[in-house]
C-alpha positions as CSV (number, residue, x, y, z in Angstrom):
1,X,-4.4,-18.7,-40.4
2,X,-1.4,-16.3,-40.0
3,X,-3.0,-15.0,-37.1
4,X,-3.9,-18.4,-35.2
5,X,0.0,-19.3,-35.6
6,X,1.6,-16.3,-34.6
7,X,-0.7,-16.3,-30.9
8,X,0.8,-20.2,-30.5
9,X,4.0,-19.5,-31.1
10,X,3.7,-16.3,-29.2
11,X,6.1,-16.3,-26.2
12,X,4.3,-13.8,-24.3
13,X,2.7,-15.1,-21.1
14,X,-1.4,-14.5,-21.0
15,X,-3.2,-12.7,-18.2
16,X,-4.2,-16.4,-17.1
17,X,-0.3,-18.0,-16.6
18,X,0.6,-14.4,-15.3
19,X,-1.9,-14.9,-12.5
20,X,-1.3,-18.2,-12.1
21,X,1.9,-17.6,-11.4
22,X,2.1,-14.9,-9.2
23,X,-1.5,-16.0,-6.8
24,X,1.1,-17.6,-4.5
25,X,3.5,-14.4,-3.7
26,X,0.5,-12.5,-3.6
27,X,-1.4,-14.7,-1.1
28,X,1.7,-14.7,1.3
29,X,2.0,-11.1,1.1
30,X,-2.0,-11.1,1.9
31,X,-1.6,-13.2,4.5
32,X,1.8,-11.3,6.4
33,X,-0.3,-8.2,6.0
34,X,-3.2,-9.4,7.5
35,X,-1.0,-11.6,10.5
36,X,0.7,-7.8,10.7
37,X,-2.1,-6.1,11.1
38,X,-4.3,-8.6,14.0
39,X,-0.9,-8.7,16.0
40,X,-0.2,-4.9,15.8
41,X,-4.0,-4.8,16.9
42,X,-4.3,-7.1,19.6
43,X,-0.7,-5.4,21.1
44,X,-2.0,-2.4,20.8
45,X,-5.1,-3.5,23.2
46,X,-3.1,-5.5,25.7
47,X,-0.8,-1.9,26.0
48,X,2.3,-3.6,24.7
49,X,5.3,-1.5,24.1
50,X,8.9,-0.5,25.2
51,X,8.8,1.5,28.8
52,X,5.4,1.0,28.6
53,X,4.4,0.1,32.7
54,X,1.3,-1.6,31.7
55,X,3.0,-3.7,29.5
56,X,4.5,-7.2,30.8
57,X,6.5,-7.6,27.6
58,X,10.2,-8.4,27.9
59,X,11.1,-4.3,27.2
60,X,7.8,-3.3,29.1
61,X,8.3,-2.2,32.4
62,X,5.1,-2.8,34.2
63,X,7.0,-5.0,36.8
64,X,9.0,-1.7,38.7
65,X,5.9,0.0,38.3
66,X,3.6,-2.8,40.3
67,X,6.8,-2.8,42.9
68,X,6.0,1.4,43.0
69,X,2.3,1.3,43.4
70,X,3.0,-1.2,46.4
71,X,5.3,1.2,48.1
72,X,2.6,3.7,48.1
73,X,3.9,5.8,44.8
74,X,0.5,6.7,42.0
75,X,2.1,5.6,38.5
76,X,0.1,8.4,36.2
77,X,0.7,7.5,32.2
78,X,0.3,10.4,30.2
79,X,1.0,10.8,26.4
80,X,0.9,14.7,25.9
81,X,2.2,17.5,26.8
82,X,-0.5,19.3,28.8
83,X,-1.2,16.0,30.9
84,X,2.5,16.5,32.0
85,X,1.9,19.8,32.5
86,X,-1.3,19.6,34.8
87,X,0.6,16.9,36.6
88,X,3.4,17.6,37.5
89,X,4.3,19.1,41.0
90,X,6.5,19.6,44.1
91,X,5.5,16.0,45.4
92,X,5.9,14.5,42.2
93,X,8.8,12.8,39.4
94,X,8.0,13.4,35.8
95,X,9.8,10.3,33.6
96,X,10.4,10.8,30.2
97,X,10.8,7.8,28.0
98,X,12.2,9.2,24.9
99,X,13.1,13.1,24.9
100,X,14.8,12.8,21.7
101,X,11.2,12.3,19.8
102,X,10.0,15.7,21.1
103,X,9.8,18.5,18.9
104,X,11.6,21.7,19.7
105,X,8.3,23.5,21.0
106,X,7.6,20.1,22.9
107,X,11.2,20.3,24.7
108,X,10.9,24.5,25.3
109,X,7.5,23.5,27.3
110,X,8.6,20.8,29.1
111,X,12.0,22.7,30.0
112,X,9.6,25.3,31.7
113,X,7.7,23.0,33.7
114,X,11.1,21.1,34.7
115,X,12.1,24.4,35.7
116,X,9.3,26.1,37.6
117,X,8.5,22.4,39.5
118,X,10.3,21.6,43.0
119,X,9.8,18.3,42.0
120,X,12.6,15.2,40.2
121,X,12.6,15.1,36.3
122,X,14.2,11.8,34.9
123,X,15.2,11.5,31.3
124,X,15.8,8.3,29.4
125,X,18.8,8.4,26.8
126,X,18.8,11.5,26.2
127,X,21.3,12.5,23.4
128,X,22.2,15.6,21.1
129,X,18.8,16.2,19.9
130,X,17.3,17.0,23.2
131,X,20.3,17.9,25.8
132,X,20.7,21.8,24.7
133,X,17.0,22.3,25.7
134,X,16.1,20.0,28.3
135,X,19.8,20.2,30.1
136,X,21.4,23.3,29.1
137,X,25.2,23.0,30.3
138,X,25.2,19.4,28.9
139,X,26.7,17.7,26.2
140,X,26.7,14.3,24.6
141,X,29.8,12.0,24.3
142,X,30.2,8.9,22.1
143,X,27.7,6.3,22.8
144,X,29.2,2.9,25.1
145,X,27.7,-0.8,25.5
146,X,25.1,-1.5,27.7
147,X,26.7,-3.5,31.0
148,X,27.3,-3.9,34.8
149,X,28.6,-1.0,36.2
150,X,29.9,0.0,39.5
151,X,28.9,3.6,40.7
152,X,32.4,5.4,41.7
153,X,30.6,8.7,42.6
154,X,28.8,9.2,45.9
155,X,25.7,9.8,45.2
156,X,23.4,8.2,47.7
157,X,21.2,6.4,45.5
158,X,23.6,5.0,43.2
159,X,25.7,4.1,46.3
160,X,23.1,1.9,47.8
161,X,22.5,0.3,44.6
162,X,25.5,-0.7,43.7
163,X,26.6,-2.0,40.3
164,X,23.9,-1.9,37.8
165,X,23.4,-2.6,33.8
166,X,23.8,0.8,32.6
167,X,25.2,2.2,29.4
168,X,24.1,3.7,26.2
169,X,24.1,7.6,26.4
170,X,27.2,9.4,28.2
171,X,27.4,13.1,29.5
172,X,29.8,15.9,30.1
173,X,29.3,18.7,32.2
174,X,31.2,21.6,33.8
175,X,28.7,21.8,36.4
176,X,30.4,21.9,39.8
177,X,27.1,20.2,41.9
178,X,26.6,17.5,39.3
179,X,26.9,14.0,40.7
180,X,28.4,11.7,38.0
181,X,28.6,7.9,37.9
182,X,28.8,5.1,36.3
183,X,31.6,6.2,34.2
184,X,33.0,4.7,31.0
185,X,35.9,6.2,29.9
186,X,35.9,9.2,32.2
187,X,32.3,9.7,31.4
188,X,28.9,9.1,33.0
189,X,26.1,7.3,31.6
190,X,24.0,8.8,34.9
191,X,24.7,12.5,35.8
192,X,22.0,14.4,38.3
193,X,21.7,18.1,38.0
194,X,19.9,20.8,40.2
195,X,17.6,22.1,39.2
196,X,16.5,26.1,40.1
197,X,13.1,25.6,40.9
198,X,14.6,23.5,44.0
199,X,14.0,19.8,42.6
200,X,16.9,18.1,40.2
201,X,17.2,16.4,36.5
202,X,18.5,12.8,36.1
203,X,20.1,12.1,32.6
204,X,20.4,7.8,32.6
205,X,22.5,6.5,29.2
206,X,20.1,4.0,29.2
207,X,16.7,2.5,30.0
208,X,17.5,-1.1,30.9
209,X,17.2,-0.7,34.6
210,X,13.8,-0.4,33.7
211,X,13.3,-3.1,32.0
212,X,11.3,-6.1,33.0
213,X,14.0,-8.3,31.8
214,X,16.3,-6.5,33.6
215,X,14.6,-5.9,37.0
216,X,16.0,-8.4,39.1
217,X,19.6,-8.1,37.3
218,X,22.2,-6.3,39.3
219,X,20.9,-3.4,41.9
220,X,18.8,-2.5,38.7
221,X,15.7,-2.9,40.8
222,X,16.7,-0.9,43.7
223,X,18.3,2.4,41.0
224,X,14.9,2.6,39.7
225,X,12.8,2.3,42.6
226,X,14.9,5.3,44.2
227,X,15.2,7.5,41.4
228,X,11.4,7.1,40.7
229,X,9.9,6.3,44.3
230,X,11.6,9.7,46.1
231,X,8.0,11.2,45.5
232,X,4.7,10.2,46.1
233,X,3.5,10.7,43.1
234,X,4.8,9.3,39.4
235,X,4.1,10.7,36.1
236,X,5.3,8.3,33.2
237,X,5.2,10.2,30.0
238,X,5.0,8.4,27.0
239,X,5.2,10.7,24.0
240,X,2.1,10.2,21.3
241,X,1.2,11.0,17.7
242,X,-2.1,12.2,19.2
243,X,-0.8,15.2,21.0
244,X,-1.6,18.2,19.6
245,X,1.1,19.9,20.6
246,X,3.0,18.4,17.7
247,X,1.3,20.9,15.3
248,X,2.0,23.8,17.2
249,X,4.7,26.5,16.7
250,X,8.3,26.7,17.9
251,X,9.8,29.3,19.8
252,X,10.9,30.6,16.4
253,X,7.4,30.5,14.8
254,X,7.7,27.9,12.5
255,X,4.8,25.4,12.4
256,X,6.0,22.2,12.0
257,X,4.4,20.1,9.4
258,X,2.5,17.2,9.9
259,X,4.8,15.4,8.0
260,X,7.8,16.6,10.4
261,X,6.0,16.1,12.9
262,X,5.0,12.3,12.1
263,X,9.0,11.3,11.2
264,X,10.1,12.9,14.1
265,X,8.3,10.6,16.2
266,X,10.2,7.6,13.8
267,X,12.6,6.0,15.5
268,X,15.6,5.4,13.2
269,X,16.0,1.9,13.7
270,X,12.5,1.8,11.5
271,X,14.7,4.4,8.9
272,X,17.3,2.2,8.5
273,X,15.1,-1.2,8.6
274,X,13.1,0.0,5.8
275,X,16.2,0.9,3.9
276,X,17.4,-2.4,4.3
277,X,13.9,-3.8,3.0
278,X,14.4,-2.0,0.2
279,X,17.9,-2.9,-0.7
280,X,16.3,-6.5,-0.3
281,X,13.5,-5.9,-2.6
282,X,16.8,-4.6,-5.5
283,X,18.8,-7.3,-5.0
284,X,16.1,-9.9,-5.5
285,X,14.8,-8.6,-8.0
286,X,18.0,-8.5,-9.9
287,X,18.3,-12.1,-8.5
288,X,14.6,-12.8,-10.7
289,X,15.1,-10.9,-13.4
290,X,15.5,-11.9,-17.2
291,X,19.3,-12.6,-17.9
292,X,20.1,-11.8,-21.8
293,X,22.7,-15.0,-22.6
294,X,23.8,-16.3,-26.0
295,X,20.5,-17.6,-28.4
296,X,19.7,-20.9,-28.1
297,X,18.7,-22.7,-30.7
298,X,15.0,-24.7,-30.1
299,X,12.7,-26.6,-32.4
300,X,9.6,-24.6,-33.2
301,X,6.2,-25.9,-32.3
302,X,5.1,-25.5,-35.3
303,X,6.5,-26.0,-38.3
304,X,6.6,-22.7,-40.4
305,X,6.9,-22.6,-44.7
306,X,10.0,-20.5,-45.6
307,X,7.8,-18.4,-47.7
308,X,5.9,-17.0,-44.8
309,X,9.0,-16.6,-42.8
310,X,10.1,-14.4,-45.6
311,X,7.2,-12.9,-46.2
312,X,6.8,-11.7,-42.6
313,X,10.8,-10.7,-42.1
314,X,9.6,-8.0,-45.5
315,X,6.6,-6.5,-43.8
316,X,9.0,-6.0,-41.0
317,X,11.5,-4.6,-43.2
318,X,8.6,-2.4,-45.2
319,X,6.9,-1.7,-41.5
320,X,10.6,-0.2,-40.8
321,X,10.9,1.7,-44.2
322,X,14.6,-0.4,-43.7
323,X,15.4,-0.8,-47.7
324,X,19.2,-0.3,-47.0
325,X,18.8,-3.3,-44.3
326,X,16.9,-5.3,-47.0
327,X,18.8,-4.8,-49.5
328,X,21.7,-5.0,-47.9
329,X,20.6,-8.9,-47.1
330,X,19.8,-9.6,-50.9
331,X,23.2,-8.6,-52.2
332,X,24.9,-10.6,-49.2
333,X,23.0,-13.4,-50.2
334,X,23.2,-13.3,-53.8
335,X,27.5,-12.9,-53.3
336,X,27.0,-16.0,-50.8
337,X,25.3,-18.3,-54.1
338,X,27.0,-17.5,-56.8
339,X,30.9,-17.5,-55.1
340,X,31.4,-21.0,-55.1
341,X,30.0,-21.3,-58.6
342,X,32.4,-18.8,-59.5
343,X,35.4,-20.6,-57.3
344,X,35.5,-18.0,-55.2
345,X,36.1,-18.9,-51.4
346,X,33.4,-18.3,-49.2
347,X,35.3,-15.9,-46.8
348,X,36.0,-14.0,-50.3
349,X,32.4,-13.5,-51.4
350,X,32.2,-10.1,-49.7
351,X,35.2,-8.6,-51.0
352,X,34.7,-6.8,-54.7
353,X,38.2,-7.3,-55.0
354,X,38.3,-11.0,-55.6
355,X,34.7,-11.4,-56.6
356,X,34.1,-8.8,-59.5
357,X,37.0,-9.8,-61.7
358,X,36.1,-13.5,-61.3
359,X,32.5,-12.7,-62.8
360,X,33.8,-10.5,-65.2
361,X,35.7,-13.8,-66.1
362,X,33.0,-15.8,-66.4
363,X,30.5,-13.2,-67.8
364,X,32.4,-11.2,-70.4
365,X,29.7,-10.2,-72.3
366,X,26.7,-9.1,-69.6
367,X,24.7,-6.4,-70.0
368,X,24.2,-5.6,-66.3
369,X,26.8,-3.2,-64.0
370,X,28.2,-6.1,-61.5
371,X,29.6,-3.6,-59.3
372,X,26.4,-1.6,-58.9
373,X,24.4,-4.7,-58.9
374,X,26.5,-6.3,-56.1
375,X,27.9,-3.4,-53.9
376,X,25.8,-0.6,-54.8
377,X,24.7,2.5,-52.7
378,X,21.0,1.5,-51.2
379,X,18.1,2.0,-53.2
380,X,16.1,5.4,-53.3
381,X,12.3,3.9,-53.2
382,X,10.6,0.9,-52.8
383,X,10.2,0.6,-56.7
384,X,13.9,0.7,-57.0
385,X,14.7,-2.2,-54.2
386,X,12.1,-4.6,-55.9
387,X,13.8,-3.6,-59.7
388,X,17.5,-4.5,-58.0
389,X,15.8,-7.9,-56.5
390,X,14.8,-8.6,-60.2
391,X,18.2,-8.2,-61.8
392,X,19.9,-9.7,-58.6
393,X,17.8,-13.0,-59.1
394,X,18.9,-12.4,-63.1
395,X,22.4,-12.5,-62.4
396,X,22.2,-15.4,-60.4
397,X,20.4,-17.2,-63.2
398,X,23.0,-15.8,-66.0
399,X,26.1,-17.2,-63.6
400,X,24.4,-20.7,-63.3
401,X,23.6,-20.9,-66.8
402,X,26.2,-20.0,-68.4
């Protein structure tokens, strides 16, 4: 019986209402997951993907590469090192989309092939992490906006292009053949070195020219084609997880872990996106959670004896080996009786001060110790609590009857 009402009054939720509850969130997470996963799919097959040429997305830039191949120039995408190794030549441009994802032995390689190649290298934003390798004698300034730019320098290229969007990345050099332009602040975001193998580097801030957004924008269209189009042939490297190269040593010796290797490759917009996730996930949660306010009284749905409610506040008392706490809460309760009946005021009842000599009053002659009855120390066993809840409950009849 005790049993059957303490599982209806329970307020613990069942494995039932806890999956009744939750089958909603967990079928909208199901389906983003699986939405995630057939989009990430089908762009994967279509070849969709920033500075990807084959792709026709807004960031692809499959639009300048169609306008290459119909000037005569072979567009080769490659996504490891030794395909830009074997390709590369004097007749050739090697593009590299993000030099900043390379690893250490990845840059040292491709700095050698730059170097012993008569032919045009082009690199895409790069920035600290790549410029001591790849363009030794180059340094990194502050970052600047992405706009229209005019080209105050005289390189021929940029000079027949005119002003284009340009930005991003911007470069100092002590190089006395470097052609600088499109300055911000003194500095360009598009520098061209020579290089000693007879061909030359260009460092661009940015990518946007490339763009298929961006194409048509500006003399964006006509930067690109003549930075990538001065040789016959094209090769568009676009770095990859599957490139063994990754697992290979450094000049140092060190093998990079997969691991490294794998976060390396991450770019830190993702970092800081799933950072943010997370900080999303904390604050609603805290939003959700269970907020401990003042008790609230409620009616009970069912209607419990006050025996049993006593009965089970002992076993918890007993369970807890508590008999200071219990008997603690007879003598508090027993002072809380027999005050008024002594004409004691209730916010009295508690002090021995006030409440002892009144009983003493009104029991001259009793045989029990009022004092150790009433504020005593706790008792030693269980047999000594139940002996002090005897003459307790005595007491209380002497008071009323006498």
């Amino acid at each position: 019986m005790n049993r059957t009402r303490a599982s209806t009054t329970s307020a613990s939720l069942t494995p039932r209402q806890i999956w009744t509850r939750a089958r909603g969130v967990l079928l909208i997470l199901g389906l983003i997951l699986i939405g995630g996963i057939v989009l990430a799919t089908v762009r994967s097959a279509d070849h969709h993907g920033r500075l990807d040429p084959r792709s026709a997305d807004p960031n692809g830039s499959r639009a300048v590469a169609e306008l290459l191949k119909a000037q005569g120039v072979t567009v080769q995408v490659v996504t490891t090192l030794d395909e830009v190794t074997a390709a590369t030549g004097a007749d050739s441009t090697l593009l590299v989309t993000t030099p900043d994802l390379l690893t250490l032995h990845q840059q040292s390689a491709l700095h050698r092939a730059m170097t012993a190649s008569p032919g045009r290298t082009v690199l895409l934003g790069a920035g600290g992490a790549s410029l001591a390798t790849l363009a030794p004698g180059v340094t990194d300034a502050a970052g600047t906006a992405v706009k229209a730019r005019e080209p105050q320098c005289s390189l021929p290229e940029a000079v027949r292009a005119g002003s284009v969007d340009i930005g991003g990345e911007r470069y100092a050099t002590e190089i006395d053949s470097a052609d600088a332009c499109y300055l911000s602040d003194g500095r360009p975001t598009l520098l061209k070195l020579p290089a000693s193998g007879g061909g030359d580097t260009v460092l661009l801030g940015s990518a946007d020219i490339l763009y298929n957004e961006r194409l048509d924008k500006q003399g964006n269209a006509s930067l690109a084609l003549q930075l990538l189009g001065s040789r016959t042939h094209l090769v568009w490297y676009l770095p990859s997880l599957s490139d063994t190269s990754l697992t290979e040593s450094d000049p140092e010796g060190e093998s990079p872990s997969a691991a490294d290797s794998f976060l390396s490759l991450v770019p830190s917009g993702w970092l800081w996106g799933s950072l943010q996730l997370a900080l999303a996930a904390v604050l609603a949660a805290i939003w959700r959670a269970r907020r401990l306010g003042p008790l609230v009284t409620e009616r009970l749905p069912v209607a419990i004896r006050a025996s049993e409610a006593t009965e089970g506040r002992a076993r918890l008392y007993r369970k807890a080996n508590a008999r200071d706490r219990a008997a603690a809460v007879l003598r508090s309760a027993t002072r809380s009786r027999i005050a008024p009946l002594l004409g004691v005021a209730a916010q009295d009842a508690h002090s021995p001060e006030t409440l002892l000599p009144a009983l003493s009053a009104r029991l001259p002659e009793s045989a029990a110790a009022p004092r150790e009855l009433l504020f005593g120390p706790a008792p030693a066993d269980d047999a000594a609590l139940i002996r002090l809840a005897d003459h307790l409950d005595a007491l209380e009849r002497e008071v009323r009857t006498s």
